[in-house]
mmCIF file of the protein (N, C-alpha, C, O) and its ligand, coordinates in Angstrom:
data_MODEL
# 
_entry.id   MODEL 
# 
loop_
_entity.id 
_entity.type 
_entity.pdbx_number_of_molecules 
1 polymer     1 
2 non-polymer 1 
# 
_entity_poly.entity_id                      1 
_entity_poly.type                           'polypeptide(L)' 
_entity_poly.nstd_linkage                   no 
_entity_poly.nstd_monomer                   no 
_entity_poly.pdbx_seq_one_letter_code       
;(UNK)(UNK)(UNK)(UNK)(UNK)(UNK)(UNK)(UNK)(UNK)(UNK)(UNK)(UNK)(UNK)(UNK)(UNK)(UNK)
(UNK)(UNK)(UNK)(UNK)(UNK)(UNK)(UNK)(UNK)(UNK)(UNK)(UNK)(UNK)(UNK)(UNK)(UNK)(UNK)
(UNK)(UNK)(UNK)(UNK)(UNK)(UNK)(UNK)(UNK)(UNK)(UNK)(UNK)(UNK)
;
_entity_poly.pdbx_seq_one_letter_code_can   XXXXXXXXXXXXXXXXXXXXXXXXXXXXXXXXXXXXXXXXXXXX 
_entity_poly.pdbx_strand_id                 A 
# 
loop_
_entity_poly_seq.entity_id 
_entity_poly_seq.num 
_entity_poly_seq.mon_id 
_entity_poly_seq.hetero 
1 1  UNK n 
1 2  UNK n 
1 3  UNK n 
1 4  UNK n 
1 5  UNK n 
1 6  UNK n 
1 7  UNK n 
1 8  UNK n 
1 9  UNK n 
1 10 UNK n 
1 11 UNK n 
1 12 UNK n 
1 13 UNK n 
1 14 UNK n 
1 15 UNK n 
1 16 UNK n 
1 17 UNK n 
1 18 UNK n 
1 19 UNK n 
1 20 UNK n 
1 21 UNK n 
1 22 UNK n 
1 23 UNK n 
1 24 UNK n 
1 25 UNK n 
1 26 UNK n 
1 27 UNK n 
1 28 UNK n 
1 29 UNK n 
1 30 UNK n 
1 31 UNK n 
1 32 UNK n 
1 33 UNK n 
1 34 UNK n 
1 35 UNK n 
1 36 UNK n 
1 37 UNK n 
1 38 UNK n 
1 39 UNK n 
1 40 UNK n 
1 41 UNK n 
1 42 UNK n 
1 43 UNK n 
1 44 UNK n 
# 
loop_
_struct_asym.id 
_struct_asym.entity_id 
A 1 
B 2 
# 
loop_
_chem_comp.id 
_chem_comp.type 
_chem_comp.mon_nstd_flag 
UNK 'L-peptide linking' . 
ZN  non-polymer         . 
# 
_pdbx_entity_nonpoly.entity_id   2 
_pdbx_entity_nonpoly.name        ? 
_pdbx_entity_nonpoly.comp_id     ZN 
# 
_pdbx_nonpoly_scheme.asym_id         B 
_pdbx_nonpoly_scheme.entity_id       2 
_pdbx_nonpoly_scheme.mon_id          ZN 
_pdbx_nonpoly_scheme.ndb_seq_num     1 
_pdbx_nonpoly_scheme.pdb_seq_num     101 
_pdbx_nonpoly_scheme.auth_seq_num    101 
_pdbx_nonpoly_scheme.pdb_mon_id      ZN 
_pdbx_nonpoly_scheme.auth_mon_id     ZN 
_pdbx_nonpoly_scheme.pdb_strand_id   A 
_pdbx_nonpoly_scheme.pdb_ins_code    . 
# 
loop_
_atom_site.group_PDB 
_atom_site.id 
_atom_site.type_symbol 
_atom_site.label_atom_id 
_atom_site.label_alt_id 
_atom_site.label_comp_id 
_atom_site.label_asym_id 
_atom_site.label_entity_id 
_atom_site.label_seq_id 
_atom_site.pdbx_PDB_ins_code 
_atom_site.Cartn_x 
_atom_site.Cartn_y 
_atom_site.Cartn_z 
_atom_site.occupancy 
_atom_site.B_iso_or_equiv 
_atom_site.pdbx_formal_charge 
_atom_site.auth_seq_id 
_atom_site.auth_comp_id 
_atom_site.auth_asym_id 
_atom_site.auth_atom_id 
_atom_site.pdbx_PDB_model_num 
ATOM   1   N  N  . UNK A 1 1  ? 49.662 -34.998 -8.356  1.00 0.00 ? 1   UNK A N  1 
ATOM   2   C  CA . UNK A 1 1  ? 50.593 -34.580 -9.414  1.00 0.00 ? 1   UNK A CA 1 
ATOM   3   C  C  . UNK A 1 1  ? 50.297 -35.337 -10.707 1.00 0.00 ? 1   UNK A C  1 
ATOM   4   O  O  . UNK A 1 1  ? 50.231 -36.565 -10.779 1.00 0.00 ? 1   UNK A O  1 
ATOM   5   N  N  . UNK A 1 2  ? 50.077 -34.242 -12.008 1.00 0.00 ? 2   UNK A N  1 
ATOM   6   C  CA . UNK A 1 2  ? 50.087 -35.080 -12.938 1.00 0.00 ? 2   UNK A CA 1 
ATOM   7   C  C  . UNK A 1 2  ? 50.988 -34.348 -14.245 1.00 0.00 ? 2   UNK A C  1 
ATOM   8   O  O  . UNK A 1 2  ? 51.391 -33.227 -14.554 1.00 0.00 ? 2   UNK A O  1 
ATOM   9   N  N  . UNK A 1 3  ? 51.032 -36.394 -15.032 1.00 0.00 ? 3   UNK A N  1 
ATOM   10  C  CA . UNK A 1 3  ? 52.005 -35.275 -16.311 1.00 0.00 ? 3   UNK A CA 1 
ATOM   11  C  C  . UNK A 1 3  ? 51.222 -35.473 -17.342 1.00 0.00 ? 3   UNK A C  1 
ATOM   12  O  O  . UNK A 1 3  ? 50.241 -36.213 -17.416 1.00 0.00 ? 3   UNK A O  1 
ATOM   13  N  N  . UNK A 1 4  ? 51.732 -34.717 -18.220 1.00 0.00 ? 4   UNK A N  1 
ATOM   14  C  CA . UNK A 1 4  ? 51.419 -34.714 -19.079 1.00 0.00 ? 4   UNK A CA 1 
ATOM   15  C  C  . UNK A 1 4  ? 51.707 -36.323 -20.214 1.00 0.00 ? 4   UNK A C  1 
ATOM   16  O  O  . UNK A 1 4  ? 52.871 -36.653 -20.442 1.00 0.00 ? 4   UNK A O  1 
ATOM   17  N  N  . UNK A 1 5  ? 51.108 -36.747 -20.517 1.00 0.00 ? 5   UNK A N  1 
ATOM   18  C  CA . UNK A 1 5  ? 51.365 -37.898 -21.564 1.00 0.00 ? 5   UNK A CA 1 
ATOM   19  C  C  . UNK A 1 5  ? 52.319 -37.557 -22.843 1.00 0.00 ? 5   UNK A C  1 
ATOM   20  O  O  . UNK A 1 5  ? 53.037 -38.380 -23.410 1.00 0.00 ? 5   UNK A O  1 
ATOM   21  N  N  . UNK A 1 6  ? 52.196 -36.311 -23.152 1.00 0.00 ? 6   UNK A N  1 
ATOM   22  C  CA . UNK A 1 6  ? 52.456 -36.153 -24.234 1.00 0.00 ? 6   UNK A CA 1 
ATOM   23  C  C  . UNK A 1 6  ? 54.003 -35.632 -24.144 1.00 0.00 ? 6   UNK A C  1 
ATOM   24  O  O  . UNK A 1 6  ? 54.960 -36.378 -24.349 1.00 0.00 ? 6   UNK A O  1 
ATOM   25  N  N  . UNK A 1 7  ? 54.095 -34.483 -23.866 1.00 0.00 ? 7   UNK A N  1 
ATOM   26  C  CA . UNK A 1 7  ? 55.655 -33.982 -23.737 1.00 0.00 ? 7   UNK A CA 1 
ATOM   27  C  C  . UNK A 1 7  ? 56.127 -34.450 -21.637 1.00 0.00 ? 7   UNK A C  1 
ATOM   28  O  O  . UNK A 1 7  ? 57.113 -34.053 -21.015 1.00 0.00 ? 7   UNK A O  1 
ATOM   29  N  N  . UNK A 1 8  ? 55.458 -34.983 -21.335 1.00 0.00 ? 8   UNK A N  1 
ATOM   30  C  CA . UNK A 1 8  ? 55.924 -35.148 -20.031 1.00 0.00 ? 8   UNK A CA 1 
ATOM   31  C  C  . UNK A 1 8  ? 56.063 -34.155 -18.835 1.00 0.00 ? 8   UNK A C  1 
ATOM   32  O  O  . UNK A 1 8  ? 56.768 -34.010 -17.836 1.00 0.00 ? 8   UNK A O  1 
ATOM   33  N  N  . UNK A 1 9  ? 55.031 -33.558 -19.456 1.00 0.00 ? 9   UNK A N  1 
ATOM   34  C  CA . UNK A 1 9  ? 55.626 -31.913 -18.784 1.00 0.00 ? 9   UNK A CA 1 
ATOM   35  C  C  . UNK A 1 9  ? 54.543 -31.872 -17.187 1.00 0.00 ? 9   UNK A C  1 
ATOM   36  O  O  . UNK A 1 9  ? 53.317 -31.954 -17.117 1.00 0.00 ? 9   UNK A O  1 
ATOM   37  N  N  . UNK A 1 10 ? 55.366 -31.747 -16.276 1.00 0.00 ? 10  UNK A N  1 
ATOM   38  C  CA . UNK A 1 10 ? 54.733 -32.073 -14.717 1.00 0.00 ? 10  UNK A CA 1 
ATOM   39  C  C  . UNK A 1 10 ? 53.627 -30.673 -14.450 1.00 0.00 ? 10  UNK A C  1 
ATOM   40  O  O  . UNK A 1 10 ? 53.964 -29.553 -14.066 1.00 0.00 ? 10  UNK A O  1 
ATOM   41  N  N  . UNK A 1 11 ? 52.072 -31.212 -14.830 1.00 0.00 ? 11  UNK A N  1 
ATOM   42  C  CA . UNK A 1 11 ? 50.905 -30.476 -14.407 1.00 0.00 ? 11  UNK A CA 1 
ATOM   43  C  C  . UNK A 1 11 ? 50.673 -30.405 -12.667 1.00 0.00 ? 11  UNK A C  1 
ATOM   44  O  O  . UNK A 1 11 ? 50.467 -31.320 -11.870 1.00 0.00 ? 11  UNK A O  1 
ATOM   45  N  N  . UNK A 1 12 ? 50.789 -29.051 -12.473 1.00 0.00 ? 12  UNK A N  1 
ATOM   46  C  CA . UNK A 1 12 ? 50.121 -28.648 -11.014 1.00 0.00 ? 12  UNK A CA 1 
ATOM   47  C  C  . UNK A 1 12 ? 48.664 -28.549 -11.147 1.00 0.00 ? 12  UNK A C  1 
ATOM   48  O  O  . UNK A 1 12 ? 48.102 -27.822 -11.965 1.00 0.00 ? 12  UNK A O  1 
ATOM   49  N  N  . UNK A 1 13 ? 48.117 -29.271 -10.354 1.00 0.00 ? 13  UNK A N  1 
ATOM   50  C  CA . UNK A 1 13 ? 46.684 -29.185 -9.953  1.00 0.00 ? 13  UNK A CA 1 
ATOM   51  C  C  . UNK A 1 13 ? 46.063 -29.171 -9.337  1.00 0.00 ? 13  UNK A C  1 
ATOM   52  O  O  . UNK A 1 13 ? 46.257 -27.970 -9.524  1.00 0.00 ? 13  UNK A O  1 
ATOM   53  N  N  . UNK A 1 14 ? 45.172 -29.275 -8.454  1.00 0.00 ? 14  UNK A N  1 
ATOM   54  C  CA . UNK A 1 14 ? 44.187 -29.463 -7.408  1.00 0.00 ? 14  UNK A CA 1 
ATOM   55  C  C  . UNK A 1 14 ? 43.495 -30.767 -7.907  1.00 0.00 ? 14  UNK A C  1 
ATOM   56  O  O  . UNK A 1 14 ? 43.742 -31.357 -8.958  1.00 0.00 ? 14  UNK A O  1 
ATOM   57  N  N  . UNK A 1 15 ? 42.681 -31.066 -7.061  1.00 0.00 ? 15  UNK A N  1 
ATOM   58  C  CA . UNK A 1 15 ? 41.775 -32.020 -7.062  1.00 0.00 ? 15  UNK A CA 1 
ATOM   59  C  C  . UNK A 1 15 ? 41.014 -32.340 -9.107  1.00 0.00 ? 15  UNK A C  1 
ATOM   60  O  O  . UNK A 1 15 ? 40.876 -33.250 -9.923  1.00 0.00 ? 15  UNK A O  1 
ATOM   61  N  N  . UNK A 1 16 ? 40.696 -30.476 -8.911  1.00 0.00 ? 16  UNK A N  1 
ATOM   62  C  CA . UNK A 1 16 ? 39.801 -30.364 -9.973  1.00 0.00 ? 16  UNK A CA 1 
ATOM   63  C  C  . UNK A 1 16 ? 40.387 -30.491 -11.421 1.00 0.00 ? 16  UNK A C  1 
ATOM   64  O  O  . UNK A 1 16 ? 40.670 -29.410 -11.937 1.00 0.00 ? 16  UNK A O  1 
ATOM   65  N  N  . UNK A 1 17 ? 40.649 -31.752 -12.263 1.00 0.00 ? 17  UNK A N  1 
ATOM   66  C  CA . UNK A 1 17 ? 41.351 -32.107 -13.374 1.00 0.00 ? 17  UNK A CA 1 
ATOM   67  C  C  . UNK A 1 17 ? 40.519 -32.074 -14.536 1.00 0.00 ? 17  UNK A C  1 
ATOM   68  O  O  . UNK A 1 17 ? 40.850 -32.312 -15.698 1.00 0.00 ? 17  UNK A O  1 
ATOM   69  N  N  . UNK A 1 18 ? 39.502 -31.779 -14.125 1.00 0.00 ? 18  UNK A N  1 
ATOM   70  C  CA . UNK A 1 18 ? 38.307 -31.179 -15.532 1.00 0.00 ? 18  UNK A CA 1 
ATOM   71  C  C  . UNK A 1 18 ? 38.979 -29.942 -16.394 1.00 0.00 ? 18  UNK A C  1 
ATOM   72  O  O  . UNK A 1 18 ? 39.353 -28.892 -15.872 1.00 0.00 ? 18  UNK A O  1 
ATOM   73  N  N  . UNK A 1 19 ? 39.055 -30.196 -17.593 1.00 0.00 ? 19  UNK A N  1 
ATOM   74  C  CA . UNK A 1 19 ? 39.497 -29.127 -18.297 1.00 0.00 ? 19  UNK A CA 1 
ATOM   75  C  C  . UNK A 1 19 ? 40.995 -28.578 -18.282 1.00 0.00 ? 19  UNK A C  1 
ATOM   76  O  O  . UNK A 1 19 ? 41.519 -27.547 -18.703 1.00 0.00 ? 19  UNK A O  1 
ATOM   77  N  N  . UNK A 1 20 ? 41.503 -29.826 -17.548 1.00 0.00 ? 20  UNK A N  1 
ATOM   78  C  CA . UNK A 1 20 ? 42.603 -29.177 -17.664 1.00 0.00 ? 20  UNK A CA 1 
ATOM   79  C  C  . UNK A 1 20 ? 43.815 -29.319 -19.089 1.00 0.00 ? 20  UNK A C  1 
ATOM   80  O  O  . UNK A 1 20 ? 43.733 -30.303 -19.824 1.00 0.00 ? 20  UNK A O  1 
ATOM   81  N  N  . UNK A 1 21 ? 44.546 -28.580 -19.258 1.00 0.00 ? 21  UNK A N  1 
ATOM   82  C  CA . UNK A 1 21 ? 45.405 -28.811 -20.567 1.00 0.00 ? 21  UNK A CA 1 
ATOM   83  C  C  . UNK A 1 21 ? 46.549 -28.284 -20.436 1.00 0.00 ? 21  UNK A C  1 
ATOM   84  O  O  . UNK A 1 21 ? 46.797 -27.248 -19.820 1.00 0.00 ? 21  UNK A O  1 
ATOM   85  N  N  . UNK A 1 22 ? 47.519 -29.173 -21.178 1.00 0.00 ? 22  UNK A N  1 
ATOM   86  C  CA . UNK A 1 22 ? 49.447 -28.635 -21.004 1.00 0.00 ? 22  UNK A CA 1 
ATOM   87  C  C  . UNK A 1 22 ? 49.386 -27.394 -21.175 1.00 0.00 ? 22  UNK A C  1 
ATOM   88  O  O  . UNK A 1 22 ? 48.459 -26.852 -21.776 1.00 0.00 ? 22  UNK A O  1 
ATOM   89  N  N  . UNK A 1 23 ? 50.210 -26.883 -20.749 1.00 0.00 ? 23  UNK A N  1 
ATOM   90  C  CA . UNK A 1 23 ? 50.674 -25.108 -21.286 1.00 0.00 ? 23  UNK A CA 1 
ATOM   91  C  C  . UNK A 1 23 ? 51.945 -25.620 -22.118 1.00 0.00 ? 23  UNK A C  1 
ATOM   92  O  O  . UNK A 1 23 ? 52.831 -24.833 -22.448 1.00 0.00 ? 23  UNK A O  1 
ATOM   93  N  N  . UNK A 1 24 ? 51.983 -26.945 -22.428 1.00 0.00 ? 24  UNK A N  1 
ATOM   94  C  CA . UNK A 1 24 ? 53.192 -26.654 -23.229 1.00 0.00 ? 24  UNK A CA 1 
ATOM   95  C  C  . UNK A 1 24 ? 53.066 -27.157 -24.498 1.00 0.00 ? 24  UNK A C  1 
ATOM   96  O  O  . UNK A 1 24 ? 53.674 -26.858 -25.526 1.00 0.00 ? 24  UNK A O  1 
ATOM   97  N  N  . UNK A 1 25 ? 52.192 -27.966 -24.295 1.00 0.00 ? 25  UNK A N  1 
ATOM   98  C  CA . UNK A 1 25 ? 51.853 -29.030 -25.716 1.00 0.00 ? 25  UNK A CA 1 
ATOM   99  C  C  . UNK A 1 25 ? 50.669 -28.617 -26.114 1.00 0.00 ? 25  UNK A C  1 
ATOM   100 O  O  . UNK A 1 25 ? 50.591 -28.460 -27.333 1.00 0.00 ? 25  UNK A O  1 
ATOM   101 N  N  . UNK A 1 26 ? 49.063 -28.228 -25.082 1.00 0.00 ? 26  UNK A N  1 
ATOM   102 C  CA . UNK A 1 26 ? 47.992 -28.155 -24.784 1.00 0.00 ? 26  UNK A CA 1 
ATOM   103 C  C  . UNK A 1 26 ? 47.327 -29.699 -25.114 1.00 0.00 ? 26  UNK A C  1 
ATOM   104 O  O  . UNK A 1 26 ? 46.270 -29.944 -25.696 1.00 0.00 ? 26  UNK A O  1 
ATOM   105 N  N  . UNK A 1 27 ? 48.302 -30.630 -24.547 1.00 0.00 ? 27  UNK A N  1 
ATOM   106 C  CA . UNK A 1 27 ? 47.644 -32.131 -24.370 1.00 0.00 ? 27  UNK A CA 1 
ATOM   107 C  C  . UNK A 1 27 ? 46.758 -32.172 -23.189 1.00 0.00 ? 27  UNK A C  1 
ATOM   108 O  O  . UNK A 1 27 ? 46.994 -31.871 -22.019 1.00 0.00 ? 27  UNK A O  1 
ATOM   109 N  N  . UNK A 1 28 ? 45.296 -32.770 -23.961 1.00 0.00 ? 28  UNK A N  1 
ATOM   110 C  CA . UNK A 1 28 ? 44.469 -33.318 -22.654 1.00 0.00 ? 28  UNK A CA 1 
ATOM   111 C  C  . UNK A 1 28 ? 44.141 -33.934 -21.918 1.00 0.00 ? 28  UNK A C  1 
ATOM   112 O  O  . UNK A 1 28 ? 43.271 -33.932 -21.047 1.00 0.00 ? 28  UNK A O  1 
ATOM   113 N  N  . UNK A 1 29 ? 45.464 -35.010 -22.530 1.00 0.00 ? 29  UNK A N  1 
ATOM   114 C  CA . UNK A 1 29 ? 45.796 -36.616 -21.574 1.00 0.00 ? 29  UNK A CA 1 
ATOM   115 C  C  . UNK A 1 29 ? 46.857 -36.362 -20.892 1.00 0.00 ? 29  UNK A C  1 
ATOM   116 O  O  . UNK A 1 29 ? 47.830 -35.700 -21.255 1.00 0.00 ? 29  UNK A O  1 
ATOM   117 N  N  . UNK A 1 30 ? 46.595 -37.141 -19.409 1.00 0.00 ? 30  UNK A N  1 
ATOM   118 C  CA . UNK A 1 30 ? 47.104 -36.989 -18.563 1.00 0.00 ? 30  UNK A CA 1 
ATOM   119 C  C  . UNK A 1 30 ? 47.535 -37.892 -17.830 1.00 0.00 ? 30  UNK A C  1 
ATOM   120 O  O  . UNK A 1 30 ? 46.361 -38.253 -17.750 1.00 0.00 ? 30  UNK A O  1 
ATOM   121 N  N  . UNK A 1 31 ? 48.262 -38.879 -16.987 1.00 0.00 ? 31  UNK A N  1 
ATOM   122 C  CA . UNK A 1 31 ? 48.517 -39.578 -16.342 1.00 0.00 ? 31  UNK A CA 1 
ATOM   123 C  C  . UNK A 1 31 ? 49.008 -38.971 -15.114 1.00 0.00 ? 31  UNK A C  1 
ATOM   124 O  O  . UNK A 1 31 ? 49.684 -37.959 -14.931 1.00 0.00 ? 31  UNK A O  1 
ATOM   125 N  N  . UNK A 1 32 ? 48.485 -39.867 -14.277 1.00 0.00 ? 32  UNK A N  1 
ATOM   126 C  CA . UNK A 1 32 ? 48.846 -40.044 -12.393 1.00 0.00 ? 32  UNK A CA 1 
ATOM   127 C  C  . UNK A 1 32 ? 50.115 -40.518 -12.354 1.00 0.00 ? 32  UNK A C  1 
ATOM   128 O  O  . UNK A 1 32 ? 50.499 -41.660 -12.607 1.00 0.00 ? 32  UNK A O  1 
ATOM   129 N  N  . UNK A 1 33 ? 51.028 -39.135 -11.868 1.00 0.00 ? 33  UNK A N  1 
ATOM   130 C  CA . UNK A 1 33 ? 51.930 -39.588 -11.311 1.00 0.00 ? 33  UNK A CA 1 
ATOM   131 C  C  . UNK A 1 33 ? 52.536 -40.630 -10.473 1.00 0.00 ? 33  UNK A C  1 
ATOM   132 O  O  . UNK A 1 33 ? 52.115 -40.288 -9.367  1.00 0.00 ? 33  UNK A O  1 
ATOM   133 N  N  . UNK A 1 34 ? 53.275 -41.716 -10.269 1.00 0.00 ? 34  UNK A N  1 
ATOM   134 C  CA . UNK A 1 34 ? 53.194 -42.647 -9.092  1.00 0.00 ? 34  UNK A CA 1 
ATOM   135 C  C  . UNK A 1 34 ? 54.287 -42.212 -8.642  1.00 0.00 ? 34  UNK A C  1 
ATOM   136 O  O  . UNK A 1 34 ? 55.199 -41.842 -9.381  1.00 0.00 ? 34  UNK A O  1 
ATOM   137 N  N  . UNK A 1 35 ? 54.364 -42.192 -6.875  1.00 0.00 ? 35  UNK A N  1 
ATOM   138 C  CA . UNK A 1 35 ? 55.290 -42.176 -5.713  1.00 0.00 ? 35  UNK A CA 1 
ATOM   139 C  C  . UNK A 1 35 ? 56.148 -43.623 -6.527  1.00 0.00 ? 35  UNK A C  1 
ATOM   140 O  O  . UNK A 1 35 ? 55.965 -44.440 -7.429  1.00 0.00 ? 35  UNK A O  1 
ATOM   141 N  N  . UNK A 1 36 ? 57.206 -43.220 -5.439  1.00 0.00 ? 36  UNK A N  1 
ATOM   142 C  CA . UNK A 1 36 ? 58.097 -44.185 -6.046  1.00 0.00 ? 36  UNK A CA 1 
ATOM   143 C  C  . UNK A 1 36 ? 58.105 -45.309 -4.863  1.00 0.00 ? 36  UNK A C  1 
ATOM   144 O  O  . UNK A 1 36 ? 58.626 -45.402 -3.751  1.00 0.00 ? 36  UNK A O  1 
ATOM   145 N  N  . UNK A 1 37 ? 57.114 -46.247 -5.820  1.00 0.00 ? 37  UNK A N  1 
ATOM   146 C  CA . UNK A 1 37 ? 56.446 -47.701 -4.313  1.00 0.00 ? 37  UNK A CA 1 
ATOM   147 C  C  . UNK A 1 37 ? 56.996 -48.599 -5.079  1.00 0.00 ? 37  UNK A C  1 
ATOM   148 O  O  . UNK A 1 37 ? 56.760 -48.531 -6.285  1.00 0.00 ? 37  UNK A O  1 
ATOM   149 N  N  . UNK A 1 38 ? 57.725 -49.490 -4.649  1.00 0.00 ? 38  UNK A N  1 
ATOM   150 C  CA . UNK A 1 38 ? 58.480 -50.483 -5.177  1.00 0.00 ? 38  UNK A CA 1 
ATOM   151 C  C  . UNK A 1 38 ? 57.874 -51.634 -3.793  1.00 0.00 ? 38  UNK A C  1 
ATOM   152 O  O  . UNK A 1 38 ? 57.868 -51.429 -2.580  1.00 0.00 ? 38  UNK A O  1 
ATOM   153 N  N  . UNK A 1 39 ? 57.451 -52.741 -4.514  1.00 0.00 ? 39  UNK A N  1 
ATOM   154 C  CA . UNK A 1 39 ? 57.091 -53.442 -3.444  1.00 0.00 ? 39  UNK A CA 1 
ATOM   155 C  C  . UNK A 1 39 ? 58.696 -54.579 -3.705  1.00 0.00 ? 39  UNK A C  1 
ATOM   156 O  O  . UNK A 1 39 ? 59.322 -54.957 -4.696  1.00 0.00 ? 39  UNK A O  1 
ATOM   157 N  N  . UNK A 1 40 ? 58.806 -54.753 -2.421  1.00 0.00 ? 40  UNK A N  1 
ATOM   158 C  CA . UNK A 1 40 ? 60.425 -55.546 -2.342  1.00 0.00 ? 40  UNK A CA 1 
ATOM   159 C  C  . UNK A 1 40 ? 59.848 -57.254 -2.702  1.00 0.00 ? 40  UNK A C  1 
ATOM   160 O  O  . UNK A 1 40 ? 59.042 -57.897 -2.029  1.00 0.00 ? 40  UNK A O  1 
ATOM   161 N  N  . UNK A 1 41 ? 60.387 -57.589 -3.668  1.00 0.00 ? 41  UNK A N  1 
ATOM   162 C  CA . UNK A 1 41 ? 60.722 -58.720 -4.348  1.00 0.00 ? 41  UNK A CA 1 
ATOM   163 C  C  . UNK A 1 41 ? 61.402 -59.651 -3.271  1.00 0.00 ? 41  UNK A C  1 
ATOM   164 O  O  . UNK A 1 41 ? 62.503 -59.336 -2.819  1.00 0.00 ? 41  UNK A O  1 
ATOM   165 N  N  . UNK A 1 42 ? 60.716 -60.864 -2.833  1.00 0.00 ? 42  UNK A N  1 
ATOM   166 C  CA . UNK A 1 42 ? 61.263 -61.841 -2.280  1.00 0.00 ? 42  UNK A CA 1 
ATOM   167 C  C  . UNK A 1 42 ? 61.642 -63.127 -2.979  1.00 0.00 ? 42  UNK A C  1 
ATOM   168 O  O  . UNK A 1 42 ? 60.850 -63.368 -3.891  1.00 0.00 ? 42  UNK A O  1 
ATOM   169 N  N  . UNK A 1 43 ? 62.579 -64.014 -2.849  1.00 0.00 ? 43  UNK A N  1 
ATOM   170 C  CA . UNK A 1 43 ? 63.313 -64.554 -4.365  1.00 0.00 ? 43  UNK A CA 1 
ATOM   171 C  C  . UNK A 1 43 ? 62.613 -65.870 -2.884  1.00 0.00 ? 43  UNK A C  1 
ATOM   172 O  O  . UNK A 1 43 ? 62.851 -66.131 -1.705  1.00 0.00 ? 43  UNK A O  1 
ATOM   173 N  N  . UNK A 1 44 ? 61.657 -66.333 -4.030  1.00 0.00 ? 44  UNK A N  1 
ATOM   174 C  CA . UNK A 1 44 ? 60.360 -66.828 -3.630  1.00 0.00 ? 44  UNK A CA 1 
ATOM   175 C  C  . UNK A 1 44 ? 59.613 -66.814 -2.404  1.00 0.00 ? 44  UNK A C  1 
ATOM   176 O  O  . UNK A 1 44 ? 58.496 -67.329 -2.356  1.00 0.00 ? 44  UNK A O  1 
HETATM 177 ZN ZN . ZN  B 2 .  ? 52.291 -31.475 -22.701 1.00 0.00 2 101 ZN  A ZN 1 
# 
């Protein structure tokens, strides 16, 4: 899953991220979504 950098707008994709561009902005930067991994904080 990726979004868009620009308006945030959540790109469906496959593997293949060559060429790809917003349909909403037509931004060609993109960032990797992250799962929501929280590593648990131990108070030291
Ligand atoms: Zn966009």
């Amino acid at each position: 899953m990726y979004k868009c950098s620009r308006c945030k707008e959540p790109v469906r994709s496959g593997m293949n991220t060559v060429g790809l561009q917003c349909e909403k902005c037509g931004s060609k930067v993109f960032y990797k979504e992250r799962p929501n991994v929280r590593k648990p904080v131990k108070g030291r």
